[in-house]
MINU-760265 format. One record per residue (C-alpha): y, z, x. Coordinates in steps of 0.001 Angstrom, whole numbers, padded with zeros to 6 digits, always signed. Layout:
BEGIN
YZX...
//
This chain:
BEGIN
-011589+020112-026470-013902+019262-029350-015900+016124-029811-013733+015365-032653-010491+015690-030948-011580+013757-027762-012943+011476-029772-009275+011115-031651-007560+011196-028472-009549+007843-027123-009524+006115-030264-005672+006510-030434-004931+005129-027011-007355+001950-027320-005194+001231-030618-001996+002002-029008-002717-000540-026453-004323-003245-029034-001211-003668-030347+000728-003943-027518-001566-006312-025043-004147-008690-026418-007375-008733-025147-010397-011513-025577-012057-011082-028883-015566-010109-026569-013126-006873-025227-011924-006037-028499-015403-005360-029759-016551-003702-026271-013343-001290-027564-014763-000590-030938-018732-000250-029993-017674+002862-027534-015009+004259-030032-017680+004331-032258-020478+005755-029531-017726+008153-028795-017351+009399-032593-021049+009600-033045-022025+013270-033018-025525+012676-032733-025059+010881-029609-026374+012244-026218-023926+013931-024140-024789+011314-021701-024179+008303-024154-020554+010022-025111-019687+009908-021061-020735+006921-020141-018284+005483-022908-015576+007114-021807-016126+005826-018124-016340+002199-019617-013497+002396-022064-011338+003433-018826-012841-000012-017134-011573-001864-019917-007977-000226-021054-006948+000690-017469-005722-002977-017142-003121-002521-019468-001829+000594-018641-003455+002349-015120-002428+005760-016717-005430+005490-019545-008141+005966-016393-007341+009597-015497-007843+011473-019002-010680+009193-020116-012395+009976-016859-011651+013820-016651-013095+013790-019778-016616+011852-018794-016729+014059-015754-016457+017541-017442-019257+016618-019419-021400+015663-016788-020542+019040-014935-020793+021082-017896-024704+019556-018250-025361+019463-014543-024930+023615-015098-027875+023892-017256-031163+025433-016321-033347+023157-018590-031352+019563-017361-034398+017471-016303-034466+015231-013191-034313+012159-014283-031086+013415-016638-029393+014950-013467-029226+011793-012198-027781+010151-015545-025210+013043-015060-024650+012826-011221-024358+008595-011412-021459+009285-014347-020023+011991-012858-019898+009569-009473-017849+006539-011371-015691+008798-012790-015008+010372-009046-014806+006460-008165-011711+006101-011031-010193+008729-010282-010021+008060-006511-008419+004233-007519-005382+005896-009387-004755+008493-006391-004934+005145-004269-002357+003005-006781-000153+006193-007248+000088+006160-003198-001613+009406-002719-004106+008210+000015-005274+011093+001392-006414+012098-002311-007554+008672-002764-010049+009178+000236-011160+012478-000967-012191+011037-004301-013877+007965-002683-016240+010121-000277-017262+012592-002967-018138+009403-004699-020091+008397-001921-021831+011320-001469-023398+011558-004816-024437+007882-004739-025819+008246-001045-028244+011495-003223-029013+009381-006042-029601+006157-003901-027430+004226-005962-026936+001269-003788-024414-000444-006010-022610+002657-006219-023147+002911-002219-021327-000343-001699-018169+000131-004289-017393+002961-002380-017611+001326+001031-015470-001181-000012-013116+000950-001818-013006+003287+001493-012742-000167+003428-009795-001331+001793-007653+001579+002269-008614+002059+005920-007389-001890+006454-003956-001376+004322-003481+001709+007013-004518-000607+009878-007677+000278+011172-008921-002780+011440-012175-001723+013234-013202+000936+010930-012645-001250+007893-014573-003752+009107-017147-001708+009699-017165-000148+006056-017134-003765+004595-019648-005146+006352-021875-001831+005315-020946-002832+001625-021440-006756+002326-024966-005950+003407-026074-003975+000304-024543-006794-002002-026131-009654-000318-029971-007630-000783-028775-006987-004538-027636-010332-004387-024344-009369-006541-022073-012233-006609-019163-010535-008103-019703-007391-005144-020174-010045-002698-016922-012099-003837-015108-008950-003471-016256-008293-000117-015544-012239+001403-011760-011475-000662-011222-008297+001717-012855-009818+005261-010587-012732+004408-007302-010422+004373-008148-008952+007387-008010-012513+008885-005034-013140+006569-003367-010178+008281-004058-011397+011959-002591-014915+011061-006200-016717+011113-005374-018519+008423-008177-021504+008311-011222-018087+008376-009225-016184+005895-009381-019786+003729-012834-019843+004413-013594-016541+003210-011950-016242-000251-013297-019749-000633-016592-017986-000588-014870-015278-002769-014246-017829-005478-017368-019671-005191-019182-015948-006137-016683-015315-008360-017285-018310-010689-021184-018012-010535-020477-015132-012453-017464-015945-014672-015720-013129-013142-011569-013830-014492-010022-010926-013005-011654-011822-009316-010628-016186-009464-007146-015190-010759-006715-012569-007272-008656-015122-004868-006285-018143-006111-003556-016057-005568-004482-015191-001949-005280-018972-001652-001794-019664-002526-000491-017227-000155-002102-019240+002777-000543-023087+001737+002698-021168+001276+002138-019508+004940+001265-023270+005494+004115-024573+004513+002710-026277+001643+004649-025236-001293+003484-027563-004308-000579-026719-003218+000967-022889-003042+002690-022969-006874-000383-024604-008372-002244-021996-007186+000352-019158-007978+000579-020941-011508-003588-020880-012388-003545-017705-011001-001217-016461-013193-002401-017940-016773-005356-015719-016059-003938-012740-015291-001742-012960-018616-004956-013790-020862-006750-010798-019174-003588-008502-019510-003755-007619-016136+000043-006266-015475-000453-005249-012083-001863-008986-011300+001031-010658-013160+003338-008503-011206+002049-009145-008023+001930-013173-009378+005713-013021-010021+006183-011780-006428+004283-013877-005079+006165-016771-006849+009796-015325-006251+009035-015418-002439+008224-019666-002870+011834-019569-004636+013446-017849-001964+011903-020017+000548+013244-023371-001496+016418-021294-001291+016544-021411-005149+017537-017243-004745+018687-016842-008343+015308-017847-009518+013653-015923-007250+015659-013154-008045+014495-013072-011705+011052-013233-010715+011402-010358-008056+012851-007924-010987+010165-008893-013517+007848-007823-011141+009335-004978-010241+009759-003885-013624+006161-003945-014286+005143-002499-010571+007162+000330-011241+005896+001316-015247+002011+000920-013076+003679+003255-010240+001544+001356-007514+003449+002400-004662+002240+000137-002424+003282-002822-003969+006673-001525-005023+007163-001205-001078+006707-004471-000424+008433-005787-003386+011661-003511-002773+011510-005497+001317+011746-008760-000525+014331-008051-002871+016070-006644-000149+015742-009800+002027+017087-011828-000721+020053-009680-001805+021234-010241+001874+020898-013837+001303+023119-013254-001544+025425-011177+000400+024752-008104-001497+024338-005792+000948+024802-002052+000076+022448-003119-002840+019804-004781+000066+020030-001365+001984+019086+000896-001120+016048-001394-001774+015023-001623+002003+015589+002404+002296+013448+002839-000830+010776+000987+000606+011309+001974+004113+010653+006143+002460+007648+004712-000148+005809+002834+003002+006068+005989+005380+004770+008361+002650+001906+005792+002338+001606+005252+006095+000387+001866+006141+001737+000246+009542+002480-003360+007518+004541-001749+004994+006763+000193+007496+007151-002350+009907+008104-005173+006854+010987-002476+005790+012178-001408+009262+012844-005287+009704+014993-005324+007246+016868-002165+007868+017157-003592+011403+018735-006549+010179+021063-004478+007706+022357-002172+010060+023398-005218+012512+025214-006576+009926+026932-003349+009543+027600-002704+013419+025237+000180+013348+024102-001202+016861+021867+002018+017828+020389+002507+014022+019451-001270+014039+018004-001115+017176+015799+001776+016600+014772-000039+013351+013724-002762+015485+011734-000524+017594+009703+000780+015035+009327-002715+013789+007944-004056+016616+006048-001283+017522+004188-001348+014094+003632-004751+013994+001746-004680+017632-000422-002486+016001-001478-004754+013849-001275-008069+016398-001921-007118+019270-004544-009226+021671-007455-006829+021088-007622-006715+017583-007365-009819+016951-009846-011030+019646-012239-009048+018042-012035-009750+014442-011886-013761+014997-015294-014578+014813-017265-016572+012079-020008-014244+012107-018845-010675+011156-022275-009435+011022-023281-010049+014508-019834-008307+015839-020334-005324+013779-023953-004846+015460-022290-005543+018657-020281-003140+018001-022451-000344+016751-024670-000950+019547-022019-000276+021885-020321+002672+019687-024543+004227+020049-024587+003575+023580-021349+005390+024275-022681+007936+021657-025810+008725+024025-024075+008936+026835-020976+010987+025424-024220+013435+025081-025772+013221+028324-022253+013912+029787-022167+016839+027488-025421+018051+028906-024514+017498+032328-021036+019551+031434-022928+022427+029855-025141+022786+032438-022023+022846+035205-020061+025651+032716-023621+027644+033137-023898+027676+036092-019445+028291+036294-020027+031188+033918-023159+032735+036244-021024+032499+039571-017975+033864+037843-020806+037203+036858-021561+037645+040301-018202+037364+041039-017472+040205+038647-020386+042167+039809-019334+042314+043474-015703+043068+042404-017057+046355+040239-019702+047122+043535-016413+047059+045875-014415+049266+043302-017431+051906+043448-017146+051769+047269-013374+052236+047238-013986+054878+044570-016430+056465+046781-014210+055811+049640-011010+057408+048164-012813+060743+047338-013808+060955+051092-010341+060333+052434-008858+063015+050289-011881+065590+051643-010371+064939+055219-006796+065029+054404-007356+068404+053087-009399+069394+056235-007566+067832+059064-004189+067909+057606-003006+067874+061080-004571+064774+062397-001553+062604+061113-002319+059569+062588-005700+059810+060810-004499+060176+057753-001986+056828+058254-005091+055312+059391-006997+056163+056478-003968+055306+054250-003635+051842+055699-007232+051195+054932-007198+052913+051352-003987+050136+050662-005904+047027+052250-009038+047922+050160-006364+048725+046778-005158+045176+047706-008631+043336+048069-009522+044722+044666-006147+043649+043008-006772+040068+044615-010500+040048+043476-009733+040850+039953-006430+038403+039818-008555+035627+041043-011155+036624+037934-008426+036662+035974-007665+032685+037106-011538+032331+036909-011113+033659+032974-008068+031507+032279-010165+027801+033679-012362+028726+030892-010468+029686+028227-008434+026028+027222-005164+026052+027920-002404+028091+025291-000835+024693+024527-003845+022690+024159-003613+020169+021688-003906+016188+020547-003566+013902+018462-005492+015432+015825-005015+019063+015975-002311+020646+013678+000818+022625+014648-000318+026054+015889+000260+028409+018478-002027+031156+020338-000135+034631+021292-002909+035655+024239-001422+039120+025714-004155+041013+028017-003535+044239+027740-005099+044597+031653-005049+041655+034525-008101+040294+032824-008405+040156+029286-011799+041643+026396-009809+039078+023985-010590+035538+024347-009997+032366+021785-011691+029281+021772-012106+026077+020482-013671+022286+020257-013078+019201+018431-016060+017802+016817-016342+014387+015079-012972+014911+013164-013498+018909+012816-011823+021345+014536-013184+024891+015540-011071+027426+016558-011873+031370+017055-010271+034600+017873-012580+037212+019387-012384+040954+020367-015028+042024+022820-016484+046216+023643-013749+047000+025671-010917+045773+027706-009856+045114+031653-013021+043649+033238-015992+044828+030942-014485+043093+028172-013464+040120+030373-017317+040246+031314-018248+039927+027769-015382+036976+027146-017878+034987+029559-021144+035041+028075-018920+034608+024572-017217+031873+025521-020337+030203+027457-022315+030869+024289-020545+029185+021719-020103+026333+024152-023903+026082+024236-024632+026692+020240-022292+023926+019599-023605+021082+022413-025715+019674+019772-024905+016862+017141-024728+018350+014434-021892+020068+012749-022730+024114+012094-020891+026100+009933-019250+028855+010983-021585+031747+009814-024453+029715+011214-022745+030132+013999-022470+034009+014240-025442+034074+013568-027028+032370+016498-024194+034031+018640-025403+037644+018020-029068+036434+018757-028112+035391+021921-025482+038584+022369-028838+040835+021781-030622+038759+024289-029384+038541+027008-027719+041986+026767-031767+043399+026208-030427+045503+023363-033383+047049+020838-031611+049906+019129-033255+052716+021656-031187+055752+021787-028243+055940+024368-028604+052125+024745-025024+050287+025219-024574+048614+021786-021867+046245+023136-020550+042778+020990-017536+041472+019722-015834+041425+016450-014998+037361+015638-012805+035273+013298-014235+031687+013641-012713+028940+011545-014308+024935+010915-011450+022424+009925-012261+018700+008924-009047+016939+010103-009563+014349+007553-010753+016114+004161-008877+019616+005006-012011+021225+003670-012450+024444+006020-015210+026838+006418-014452+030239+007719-016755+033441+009004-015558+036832+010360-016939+039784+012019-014814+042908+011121-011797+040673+011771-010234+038654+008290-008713+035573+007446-005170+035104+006592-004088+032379+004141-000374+032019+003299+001137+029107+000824+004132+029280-001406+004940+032749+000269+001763+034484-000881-000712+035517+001313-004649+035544+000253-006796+037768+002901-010303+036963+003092-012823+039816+003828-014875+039914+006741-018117+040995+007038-018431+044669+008410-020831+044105+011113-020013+042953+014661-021569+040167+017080-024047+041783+018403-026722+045000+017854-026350+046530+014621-028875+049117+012244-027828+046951+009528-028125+043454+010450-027534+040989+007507-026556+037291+007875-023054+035911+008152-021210+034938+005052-019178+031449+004821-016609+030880+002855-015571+027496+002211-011883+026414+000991-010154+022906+000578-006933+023581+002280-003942+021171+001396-001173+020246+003809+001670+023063+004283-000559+025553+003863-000918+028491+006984-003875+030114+008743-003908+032966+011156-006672+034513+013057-006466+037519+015337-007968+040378+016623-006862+043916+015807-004528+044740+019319-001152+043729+017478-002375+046289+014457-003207+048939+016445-000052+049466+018923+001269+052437+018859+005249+052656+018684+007947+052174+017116+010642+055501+016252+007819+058166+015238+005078+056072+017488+003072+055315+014971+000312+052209+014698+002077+049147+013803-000469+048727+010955-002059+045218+009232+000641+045387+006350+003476+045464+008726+001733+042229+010219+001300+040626+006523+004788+040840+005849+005517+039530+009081+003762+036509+008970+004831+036009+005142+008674+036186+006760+008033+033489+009326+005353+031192+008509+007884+028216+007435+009301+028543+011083+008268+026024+013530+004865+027165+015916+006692+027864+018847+009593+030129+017251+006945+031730+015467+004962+032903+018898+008298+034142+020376+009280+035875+017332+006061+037614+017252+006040+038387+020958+009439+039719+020526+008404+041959+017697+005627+043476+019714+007635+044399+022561+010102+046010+020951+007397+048042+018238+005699+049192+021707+008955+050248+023367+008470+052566+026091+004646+052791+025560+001522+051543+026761-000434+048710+025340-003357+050093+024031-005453+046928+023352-005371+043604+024520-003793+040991+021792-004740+037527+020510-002754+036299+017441-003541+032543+016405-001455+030499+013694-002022+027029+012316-000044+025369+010088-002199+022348+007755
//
């Protein structure tokens, strides 16, 4: 898009909006100085961006829709200049602080839309680039910004935390308006645990900043929360005079979503003075407006209310749409108040409907959600007039824990060492006693050939040859329970992890496949390995693999996967003394090793000869691996990692290359990676556990009558 169009395009939607919402005289020629900075072709890229950033600040409260072009707009220009070779430093900064606000925007209308996830995305790439620049004002928008959305979902704690880290970056920039904003969200927090007289004292404070600075849009939202504590109060008159300022502000700043929220806020003091028609009137107006914004959020709790008040009325198939509507909007949202406000309501509707179990399950859910947010512990811990001093509590005890979460991860290491070396000589005496047998066997069939007639020596010998076959079986099944304790269990999984299954099929008692994985501050890793060999030389090398990665990853920080590899075939060549002399074993394992932030969905992904599957909207991508294995190679380059921001529904599989290569099927033939492709493809959609049986089914009857040729480790995740 040319500079004249975009310029056209902004121009036009500032006028559109003139003439449909009035703005102070001071606004109106804010409007026409960056329309005109805009037009200017002899402007700076960097002048032209910031403008379109600020005309978004302005025209978004009219219509919330006019903040996503504007600020696509600012940011492609700052990307397209952050590209060039000759961009000084000082002007990369310009760029990155631009590109930043517009991240910042963006991020708000995910967050209004209901699109929280997104909305968090936006916020923390925000953050990121003002944490580089060291834009501290930046810094503590986003904090609050991330703040607020963690309280709406109910995490008190980690909200707190996040305002208090903005708080303390206002009060050294001594920003009244950032500070105001700050007291306003600490004081909902107390709102929310019914502490009413320290959520009055806080947005007093709010205000008090607020007005220092003649901020409009910040008094109008404090008196409105004031109001909502004399009406919790029962203090209606205090409540409407507060409603009513509130709302003459709003109107001369044009801020729709304010009014809205104003009208609701007046509608529920109606209802209460049982004056329902009234209230009624005010509920629609608001939802009217609520629902041309599309700010989900409030539409949720609006659509409860009018709900509540229909049944007053006695409209009740009406209340239930409203209540279901909300009851849908809040769980898509997942913010604990919103569901638990709408299940009471469906509780209440489905009791008046004799739908005894429905109502009662609503009821549930209700309760359940709203002990999340009451319960004794939160509210014990957010009740104190000095939120400072509890967040350092806090974070003092959170570093504590921290330390000794890693002493106790020192002290397990060192026991899995020390596992991992008993389990070796475990395996070595087991393959010492097989060479004995071995030995032993050859021997026995001398004799038998020799003394064919001493029969009761050769029972005797056969008796001995089946006690020693039987030690040896025992010996390797007990590695083989040795092997399992270290590998984590096939149905390991919590909270966090997503659906996924793990098809582990040894082709021997003991396996030269192994998976493993860790959670690690929010991030998952998960891998699929195939070891030199199979039965117990490859279990041998499962060990040190296993043990390995265990140890690379007992540090802090997070590595990515190819770092990973990297460090793994170091410590392959190691301890396995290999240096590339002729005849020397040249044993490793081929990898696929995947890193998963739970929250973000960004994943990083490295592979040794073994690829990556990706399947969404039944296509399947396959990433390349690189042709080298763990361990000694002529060739040795560094790992490659690939990096992709996954989205939910989407579907990963690992594996190693047994299920490929069986032989079977009518002409016993390999079963081939394509055959596996269009497999997956068929099934993916299927829930995890169908998927594992399907597969396992599909295996056995490919390999029919024949032998498994490889041992078999097929792992799928769905995002």
């Amino acid at each position: 898009m040319n500079r004249f169009l975009i310029t056209l395009f902004s121009i036009l939607i500032s006028v559109g909006l003139l003439s449909a919402q009035s703005y102070t005289p001071e606004e109106i020629a804010e409007i026409e100085l960056l329309n005109k900075k805009i037009a200017n072709k002899k402007n700076a890229d960097s002048t032209i961006a910031r403008a379109y950033v600020s005309l978004s600040e302005i025209l978004y409260v009219a219509n919330i829709d006019t903040l996503a072009p504007l600020c696509e707009i600012a940011k492609g220009i700052a990307e397209k200049n952050l590209k060039r070779n000759d961009i000084t430093q000082s002007e990369k900064k310009v760029f990155l602080g631009i590109q930043s606000d517009a991240l910042n925007n963006i991020g708000y209308i995910h967050k209004t839309k209901g699109n929280i996830p997104l909305a968090l995305k936006y916020y923390h790439e925000s953050l990121k680039i003002h944490l580089q620049i060291g834009d501290k004002t930046g810094i503590a928008t986003s904090y609050n910004n991330i703040g607020f959305i963690y309280r709406s979902q109910g995490n008190v704690f980690l909200a707190l935390e996040y305002f208090q880290r903005s708080l303390t970056i206002q009060e050294q920039l001594n920003d009244h308006e950032g500070m105001a904003s700050l007291y306003n969200n600490i004081g909902i927090i107390y709102f929310d645990q019914m502490d009413f007289d320290n959520a009055l004292k806080y947005y007093e404070k709010s205000l008090k900043n607020d007005k220092k600075v003649g901020y409009k849009k910040g008094i109008a939202n404090t008196l409105s929360n004031i109001g909502l504590i004399y009406f919790k109060k029962g203090n209606n008159e205090k409540a409407l005079s507060q409603y009513t300022e509130s709302l003459k502000l709003k109107e001369e700043l044009g801020d729709k979503q304010g009014i809205a929220i104003s009208y609701n806020h007046i509608g529920e003091l109606y209802e209460s003075k049982d004056s329902l028609e009234l209230a009624r009137d005010y509920f629609e107006k608001s939802l009217t407006i609520l629902e041309q914004q599309g700010d989900k959020k409030w539409i949720g709790f609006l659509l409860k209310d009018l709900s509540d008040l229909l049944l007053k009325l006695g409209e009740i198939k009406q209340a239930e749409i409203y209540a279901e509507r909300s009851y849908k909007i809040s769980q898509e949202l997942g913010f604990p108040a919103n569901i638990s406000n709408a299940a009471q309501t469906l509780s209440k509707i489905n009791k008046l409907k004799g739908n005894y179990r429905e109502a009662l399950e609503f009821f549930e859910q209700y309760s359940a959600m709203k002990d999340s947010l009451l319960n004794n512990d939160i509210i014990k811990n957010t009740k104190s007039q000095q939120l400072k001093y509890e967040f350092e509590k806090k974070q003092a005890i959170k570093d504590a824990e921290h330390q000794k979460d890693i002493e106790l991860a020192g002290e397990k290491q060192h026991q899995q060492q020390m596992i991992t070396y008993g389990i070796l000589v475990v395996l070595l005496i087991v393959i010492l006693l097989l060479a004995v047998i071995f030995n032993r066997l050859n021997i026995t069939r001398k004799q038998k050939r020799v003394i064919e007639v001493q029969k009761l020596a050769v029972e005797t010998a056969k008796v001995q040859l089946e006690e020693k076959n039987k030690e040896i079986t025992d010996s390797i099944n007990y590695a083989k329970r040795i092997q399992d304790a270290i590998l984590k269990p096939e149905d390991h999984e919590s909270q966090h992890l997503p659906q996924h299954f793990i098809l582990f099929k040894p082709k021997d008692i003991v396996s030269g496949d192994f998976y493993w994985a860790i959670e690690k501050d929010n991030h998952l890793y998960i891998a699929a390995g195939d070891c030199t060999g199979h039965g117990v030389p490859g279990a041998l090398l499962t060990m040190l693999g296993n043990s390995f990665l265990n140890e690379i990853n007992a540090i802090e920080e997070l590595l990515t996967p190819a770092v990973i590899l990297n460090q793994l075939r170091a410590k392959i060549i190691k301890e396995l003394n290999q240096k590339g002399a002729e005849g020397e074993n040249h044993d490793g394992m081929d990898i696929s090793l995947i890193r998963l932030n739970l929250i973000t969905l960004e994943m990083h992904w490295a592979g040794a000869n073994n690829p990556l599957y990706i399947i969404s909207d039944n296509q399947l991508k396959e990433i390349k691996p690189d042709k080298q294995p763990v361990g000694f190679n002529f060739k040795m380059v560094d790992f490659t990692n690939h990096i992709f921001q996954m989205k939910k529904g989407e579907y990963i599989s690992i594996f190693t290359d047994g299920f490929a290569d069986q032989f079977g099927g009518p002409k016993g033939k390999k079963y081939k990676y394509n055959s596996l492709k269009n497999k997956l493809i068929e099934i993916y959609n299927l829930p995890l556990n169908q998927q594992k049986q399907i597969l396992a089914k599909e295996f056995e009857q490919w390999k029919g009558s024949l032998q498994q040729v490889d041992d078999i480790c097929v792992i799928g995740l769905k995002i």
